[in-house]
ChimeraX commands (.cxc) that place a marker at each C-alpha (Angstrom):
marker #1 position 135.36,111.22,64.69 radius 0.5
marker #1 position 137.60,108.01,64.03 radius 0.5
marker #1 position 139.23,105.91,66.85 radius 0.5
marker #1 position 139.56,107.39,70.26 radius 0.5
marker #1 position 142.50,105.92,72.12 radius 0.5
marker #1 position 141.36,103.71,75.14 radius 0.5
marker #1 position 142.90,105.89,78.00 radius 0.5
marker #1 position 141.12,108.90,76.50 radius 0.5
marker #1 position 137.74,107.14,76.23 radius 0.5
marker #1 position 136.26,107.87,79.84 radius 0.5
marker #1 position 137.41,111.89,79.21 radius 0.5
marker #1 position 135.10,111.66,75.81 radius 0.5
marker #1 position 132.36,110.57,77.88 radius 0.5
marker #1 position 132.64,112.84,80.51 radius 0.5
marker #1 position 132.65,115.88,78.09 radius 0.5
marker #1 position 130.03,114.25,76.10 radius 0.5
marker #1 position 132.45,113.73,72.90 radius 0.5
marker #1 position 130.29,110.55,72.81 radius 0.5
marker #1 position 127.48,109.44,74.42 radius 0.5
marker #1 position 128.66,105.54,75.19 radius 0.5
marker #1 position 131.84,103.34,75.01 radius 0.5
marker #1 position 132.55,99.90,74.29 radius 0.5
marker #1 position 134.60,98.10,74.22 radius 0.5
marker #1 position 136.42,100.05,77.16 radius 0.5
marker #1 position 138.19,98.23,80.12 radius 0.5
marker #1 position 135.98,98.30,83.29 radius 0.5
marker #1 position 139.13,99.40,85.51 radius 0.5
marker #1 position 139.43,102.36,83.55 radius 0.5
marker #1 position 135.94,103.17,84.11 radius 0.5
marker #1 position 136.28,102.07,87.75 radius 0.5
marker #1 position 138.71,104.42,88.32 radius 0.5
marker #1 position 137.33,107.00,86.45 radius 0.5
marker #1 position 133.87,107.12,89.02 radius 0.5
marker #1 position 136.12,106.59,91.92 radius 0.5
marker #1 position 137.74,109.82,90.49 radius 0.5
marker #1 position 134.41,112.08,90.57 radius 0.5
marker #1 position 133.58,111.23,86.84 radius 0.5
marker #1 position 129.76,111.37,86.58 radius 0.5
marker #1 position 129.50,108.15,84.55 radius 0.5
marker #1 position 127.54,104.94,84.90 radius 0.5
marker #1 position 129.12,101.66,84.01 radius 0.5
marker #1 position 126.41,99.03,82.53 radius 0.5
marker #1 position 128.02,96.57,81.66 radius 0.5
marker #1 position 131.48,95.15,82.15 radius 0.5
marker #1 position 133.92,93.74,79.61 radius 0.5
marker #1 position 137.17,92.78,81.25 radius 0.5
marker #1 position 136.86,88.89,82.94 radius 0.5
marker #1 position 140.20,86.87,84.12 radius 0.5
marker #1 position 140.24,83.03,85.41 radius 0.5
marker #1 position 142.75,80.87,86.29 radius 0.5
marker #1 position 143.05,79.46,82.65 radius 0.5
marker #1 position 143.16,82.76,80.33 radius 0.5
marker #1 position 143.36,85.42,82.79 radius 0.5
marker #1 position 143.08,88.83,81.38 radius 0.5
marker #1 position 146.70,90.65,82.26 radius 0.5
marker #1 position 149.85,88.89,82.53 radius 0.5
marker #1 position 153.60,90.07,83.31 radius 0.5
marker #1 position 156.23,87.85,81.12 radius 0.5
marker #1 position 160.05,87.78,81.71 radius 0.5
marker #1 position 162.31,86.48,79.11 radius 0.5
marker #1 position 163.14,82.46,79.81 radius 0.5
marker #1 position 166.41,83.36,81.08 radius 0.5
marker #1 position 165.55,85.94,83.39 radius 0.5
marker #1 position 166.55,86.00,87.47 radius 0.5
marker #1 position 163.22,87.52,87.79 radius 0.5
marker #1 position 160.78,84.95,89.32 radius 0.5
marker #1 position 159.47,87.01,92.23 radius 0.5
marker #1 position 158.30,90.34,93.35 radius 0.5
marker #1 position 161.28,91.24,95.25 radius 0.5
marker #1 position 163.09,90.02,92.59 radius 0.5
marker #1 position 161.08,92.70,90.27 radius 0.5
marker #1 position 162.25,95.85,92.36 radius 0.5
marker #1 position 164.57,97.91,90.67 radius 0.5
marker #1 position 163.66,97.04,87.50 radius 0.5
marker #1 position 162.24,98.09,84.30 radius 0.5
marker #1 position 158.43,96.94,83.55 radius 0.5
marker #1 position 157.26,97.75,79.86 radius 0.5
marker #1 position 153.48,99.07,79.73 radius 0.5
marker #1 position 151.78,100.02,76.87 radius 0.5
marker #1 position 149.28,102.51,78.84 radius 0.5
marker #1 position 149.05,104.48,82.25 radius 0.5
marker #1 position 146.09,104.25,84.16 radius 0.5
marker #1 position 144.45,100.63,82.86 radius 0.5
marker #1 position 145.68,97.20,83.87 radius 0.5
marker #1 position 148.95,97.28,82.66 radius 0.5
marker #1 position 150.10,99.71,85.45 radius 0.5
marker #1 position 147.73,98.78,88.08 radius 0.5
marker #1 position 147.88,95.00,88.14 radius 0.5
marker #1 position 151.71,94.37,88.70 radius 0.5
marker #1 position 151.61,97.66,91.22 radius 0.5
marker #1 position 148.63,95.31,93.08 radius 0.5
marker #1 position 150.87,92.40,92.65 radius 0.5
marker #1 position 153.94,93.76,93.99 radius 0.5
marker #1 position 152.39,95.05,96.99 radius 0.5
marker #1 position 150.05,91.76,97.68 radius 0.5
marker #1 position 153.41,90.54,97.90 radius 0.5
marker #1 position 155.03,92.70,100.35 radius 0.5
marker #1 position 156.30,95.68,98.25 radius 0.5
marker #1 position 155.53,98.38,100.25 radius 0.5
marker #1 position 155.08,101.68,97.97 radius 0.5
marker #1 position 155.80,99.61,95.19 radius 0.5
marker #1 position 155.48,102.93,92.47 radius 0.5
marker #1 position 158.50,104.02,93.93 radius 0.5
marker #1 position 160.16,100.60,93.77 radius 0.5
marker #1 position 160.25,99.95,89.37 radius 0.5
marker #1 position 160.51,101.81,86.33 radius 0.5
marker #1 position 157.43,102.03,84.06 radius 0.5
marker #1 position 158.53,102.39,80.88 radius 0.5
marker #1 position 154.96,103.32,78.16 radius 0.5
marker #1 position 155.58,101.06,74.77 radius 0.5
marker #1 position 153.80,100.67,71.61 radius 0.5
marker #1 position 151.67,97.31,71.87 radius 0.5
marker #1 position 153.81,96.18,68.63 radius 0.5
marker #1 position 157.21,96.55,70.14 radius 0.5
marker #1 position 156.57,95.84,73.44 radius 0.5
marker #1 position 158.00,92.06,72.91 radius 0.5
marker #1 position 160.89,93.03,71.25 radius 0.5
marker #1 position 161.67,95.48,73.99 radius 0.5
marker #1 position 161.60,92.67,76.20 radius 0.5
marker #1 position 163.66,90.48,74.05 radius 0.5
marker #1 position 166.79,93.15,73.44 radius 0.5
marker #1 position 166.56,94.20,77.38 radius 0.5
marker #1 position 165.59,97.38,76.90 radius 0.5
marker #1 position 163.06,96.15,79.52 radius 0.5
marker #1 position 162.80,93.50,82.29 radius 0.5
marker #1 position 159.07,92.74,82.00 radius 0.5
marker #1 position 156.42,93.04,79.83 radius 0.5
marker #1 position 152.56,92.87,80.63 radius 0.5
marker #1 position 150.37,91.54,77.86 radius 0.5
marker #1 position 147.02,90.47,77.03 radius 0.5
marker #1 position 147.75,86.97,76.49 radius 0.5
marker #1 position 146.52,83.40,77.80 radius 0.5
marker #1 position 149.84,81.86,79.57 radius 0.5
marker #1 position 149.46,78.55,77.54 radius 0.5
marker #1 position 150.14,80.60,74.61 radius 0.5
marker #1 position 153.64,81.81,76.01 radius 0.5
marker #1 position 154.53,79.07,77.46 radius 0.5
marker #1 position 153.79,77.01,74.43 radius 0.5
marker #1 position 155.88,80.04,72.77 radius 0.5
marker #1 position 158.69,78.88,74.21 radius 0.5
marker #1 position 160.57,82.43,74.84 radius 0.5
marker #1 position 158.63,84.27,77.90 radius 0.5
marker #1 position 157.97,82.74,81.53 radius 0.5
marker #1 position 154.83,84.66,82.89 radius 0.5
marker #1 position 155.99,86.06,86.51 radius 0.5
marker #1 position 151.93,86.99,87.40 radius 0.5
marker #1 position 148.88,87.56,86.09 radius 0.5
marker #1 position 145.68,89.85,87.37 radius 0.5
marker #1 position 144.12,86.32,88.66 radius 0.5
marker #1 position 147.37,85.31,90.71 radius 0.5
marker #1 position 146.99,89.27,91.86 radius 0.5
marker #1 position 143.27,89.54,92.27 radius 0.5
marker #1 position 141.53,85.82,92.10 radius 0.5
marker #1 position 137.79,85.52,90.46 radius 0.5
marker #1 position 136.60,88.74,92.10 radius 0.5
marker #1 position 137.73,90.49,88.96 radius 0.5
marker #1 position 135.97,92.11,86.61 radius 0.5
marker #1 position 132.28,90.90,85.13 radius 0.5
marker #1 position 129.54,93.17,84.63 radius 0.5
marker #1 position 127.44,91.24,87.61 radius 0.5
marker #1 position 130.48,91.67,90.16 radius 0.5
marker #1 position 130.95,95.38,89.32 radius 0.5
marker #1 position 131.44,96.30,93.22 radius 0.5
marker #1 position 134.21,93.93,93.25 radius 0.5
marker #1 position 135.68,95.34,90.63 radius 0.5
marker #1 position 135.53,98.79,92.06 radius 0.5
marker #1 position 137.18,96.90,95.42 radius 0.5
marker #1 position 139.82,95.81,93.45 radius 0.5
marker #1 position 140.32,99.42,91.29 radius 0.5
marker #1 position 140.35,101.04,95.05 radius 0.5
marker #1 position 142.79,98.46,96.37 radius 0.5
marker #1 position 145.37,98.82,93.19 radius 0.5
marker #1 position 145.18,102.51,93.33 radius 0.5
marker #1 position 146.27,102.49,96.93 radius 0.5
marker #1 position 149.00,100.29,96.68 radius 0.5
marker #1 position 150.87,102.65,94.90 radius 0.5
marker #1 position 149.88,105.71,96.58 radius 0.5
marker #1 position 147.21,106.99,95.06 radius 0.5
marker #1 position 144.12,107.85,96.92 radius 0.5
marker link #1:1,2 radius 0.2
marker link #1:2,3 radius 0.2
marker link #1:3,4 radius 0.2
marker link #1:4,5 radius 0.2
marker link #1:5,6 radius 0.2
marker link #1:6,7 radius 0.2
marker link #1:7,8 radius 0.2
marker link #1:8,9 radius 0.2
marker link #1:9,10 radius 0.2
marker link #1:10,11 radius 0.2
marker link #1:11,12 radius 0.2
marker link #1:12,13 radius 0.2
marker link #1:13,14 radius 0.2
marker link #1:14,15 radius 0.2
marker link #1:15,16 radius 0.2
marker link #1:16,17 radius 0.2
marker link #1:17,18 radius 0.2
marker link #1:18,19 radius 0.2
marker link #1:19,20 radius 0.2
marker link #1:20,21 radius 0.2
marker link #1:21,22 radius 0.2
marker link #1:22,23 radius 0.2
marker link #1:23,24 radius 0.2
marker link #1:24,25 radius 0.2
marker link #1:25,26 radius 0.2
marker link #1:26,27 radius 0.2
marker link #1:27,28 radius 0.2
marker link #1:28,29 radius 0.2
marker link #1:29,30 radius 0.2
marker link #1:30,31 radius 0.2
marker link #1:31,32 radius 0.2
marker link #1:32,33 radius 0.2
marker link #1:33,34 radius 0.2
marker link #1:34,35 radius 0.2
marker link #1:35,36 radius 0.2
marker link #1:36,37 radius 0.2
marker link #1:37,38 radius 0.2
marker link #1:38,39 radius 0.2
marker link #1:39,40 radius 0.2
marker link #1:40,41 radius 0.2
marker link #1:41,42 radius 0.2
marker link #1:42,43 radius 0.2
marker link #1:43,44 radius 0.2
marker link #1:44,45 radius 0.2
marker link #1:45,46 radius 0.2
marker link #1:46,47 radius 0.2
marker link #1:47,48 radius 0.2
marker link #1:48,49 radius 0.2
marker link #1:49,50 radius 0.2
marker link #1:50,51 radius 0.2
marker link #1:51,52 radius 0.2
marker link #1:52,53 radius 0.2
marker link #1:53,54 radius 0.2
marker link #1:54,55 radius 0.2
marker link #1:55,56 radius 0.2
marker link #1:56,57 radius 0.2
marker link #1:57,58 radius 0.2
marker link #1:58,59 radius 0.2
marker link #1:59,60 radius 0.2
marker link #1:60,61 radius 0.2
marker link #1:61,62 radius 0.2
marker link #1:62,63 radius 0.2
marker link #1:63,64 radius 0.2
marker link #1:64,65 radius 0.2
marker link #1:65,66 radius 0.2
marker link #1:66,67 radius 0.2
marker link #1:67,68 radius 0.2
marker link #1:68,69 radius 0.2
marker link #1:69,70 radius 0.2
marker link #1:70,71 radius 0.2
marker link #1:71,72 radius 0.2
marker link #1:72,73 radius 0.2
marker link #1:73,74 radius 0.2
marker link #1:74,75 radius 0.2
marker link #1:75,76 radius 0.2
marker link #1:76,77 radius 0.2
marker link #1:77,78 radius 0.2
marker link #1:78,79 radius 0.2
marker link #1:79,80 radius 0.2
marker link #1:80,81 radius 0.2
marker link #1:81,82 radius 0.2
marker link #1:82,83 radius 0.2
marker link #1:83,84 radius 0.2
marker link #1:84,85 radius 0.2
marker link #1:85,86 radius 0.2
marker link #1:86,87 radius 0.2
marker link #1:87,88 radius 0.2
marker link #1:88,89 radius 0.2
marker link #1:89,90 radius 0.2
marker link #1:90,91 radius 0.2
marker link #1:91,92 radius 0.2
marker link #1:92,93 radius 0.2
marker link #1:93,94 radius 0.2
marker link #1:94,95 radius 0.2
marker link #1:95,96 radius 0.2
marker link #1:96,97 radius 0.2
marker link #1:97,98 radius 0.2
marker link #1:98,99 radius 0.2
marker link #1:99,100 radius 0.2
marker link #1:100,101 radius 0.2
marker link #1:101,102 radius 0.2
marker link #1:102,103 radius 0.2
marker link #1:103,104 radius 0.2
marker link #1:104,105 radius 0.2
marker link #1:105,106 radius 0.2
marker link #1:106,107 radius 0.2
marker link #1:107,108 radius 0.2
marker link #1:108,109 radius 0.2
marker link #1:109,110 radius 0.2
marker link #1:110,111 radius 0.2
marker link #1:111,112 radius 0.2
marker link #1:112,113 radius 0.2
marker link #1:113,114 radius 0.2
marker link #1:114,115 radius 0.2
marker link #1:115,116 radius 0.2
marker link #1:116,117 radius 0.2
marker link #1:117,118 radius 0.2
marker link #1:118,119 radius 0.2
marker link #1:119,120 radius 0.2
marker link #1:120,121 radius 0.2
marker link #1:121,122 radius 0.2
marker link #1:122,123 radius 0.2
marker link #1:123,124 radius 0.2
marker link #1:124,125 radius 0.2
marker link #1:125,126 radius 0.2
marker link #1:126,127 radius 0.2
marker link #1:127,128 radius 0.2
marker link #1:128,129 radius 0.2
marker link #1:129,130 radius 0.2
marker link #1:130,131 radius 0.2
marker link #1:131,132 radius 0.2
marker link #1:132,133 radius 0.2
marker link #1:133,134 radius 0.2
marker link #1:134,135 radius 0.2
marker link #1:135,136 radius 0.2
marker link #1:136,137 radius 0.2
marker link #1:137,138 radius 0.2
marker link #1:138,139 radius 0.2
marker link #1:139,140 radius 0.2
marker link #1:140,141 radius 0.2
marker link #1:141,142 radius 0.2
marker link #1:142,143 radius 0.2
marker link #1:143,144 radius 0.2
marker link #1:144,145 radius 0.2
marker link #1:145,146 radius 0.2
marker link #1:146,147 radius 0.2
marker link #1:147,148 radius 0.2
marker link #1:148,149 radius 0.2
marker link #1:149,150 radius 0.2
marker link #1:150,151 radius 0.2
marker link #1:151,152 radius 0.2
marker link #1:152,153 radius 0.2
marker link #1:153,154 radius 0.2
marker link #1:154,155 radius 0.2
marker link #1:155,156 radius 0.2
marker link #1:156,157 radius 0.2
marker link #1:157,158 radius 0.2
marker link #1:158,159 radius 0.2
marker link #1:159,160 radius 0.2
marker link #1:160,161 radius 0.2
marker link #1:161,162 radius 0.2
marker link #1:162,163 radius 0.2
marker link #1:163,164 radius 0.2
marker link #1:164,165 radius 0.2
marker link #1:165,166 radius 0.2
marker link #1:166,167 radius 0.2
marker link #1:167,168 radius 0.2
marker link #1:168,169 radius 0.2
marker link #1:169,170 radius 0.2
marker link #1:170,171 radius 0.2
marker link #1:171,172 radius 0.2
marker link #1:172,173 radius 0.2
marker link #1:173,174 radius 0.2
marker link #1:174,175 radius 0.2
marker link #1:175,176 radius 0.2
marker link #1:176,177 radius 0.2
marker link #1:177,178 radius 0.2
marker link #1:178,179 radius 0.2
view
């Protein structure tokens, strides 16, 4: 069968492809159940503290961009739809006062591998990786703007706090207008 990519993993459930996934980001099964998928999620594998939170959005060190009004208008590079990428700065521009914020930036969907360099030649104005902020900042060449624990705080996702987590998916889908 080979790899299946991660946004396509709940459908394969769901139409019995295969019978189980992991590793598959809770959100995505989150909002797949809160989208009438008949699927049970056991166990969580997505978990974000203060230190190394899961999700963060980086701007190059030069950038203007330091908040989320500062963010509208602008180009945010993504590697998926539908996961964390999209939904945590959409949650984190509207926690801080971005109303409708899909309507308010550009998602632009990159390859994982080129999504830095995008960043780097402007082709985008932020990025959001999976990386622990001491690592960029130690980098030297990215500021992080947010991450999903500035956005969302402990609550996020464990397997034990998997009605958070569904909080949280309900509350990032509805910031940016979906229901």
């Amino acid at each position: 069968m080979g790899v299946i990519p991660t946004p396509q993993v709940v459908a394969a459930v769901v139409s019995g492809q295969i019978d189980t996934s992991l590793p598959s980001h809770i959100n995505r099964t989150i909002a797949g159940i809160s989208a009438g998928a008949k699927i049970k999620a056991v166990v969580g594998n997505t978990e974000t503290s203060q230190r190394a939170p899961h999700m963060i959005g980086v701007v190059p060190k030069n950038s203007p961009i330091k908040t989320a009004t500062d963010l509208v208008g602008k180009k945010i590079g993504v590697t998926t739809i539908g996961g964390c990428h999209e939904y945590t700065p959409y949650a984190w521009l509207g926690k801080n006062g971005i109303e409708n914020p899909k309507t308010k930036v550009e998602i632009h969907v990159l390859p994982l591998n080129s999504i830095e360099q995008a960043l780097r030649q402007g082709d985008i104005d932020l990025a959001t990786l999976h990386k622990v902020p001491g690592e960029i900042l130690k980098e030297g060449e990215f500021d992080v703007v947010f991450s999903d624990y500035m956005t969302f705080g402990e609550r996020m996702v464990e397997g034990r706090r998997i009605s958070s987590a569904s909080n949280i998916s309900r509350s990032a889908r509805m910031s940016f207008g979906i229901s």
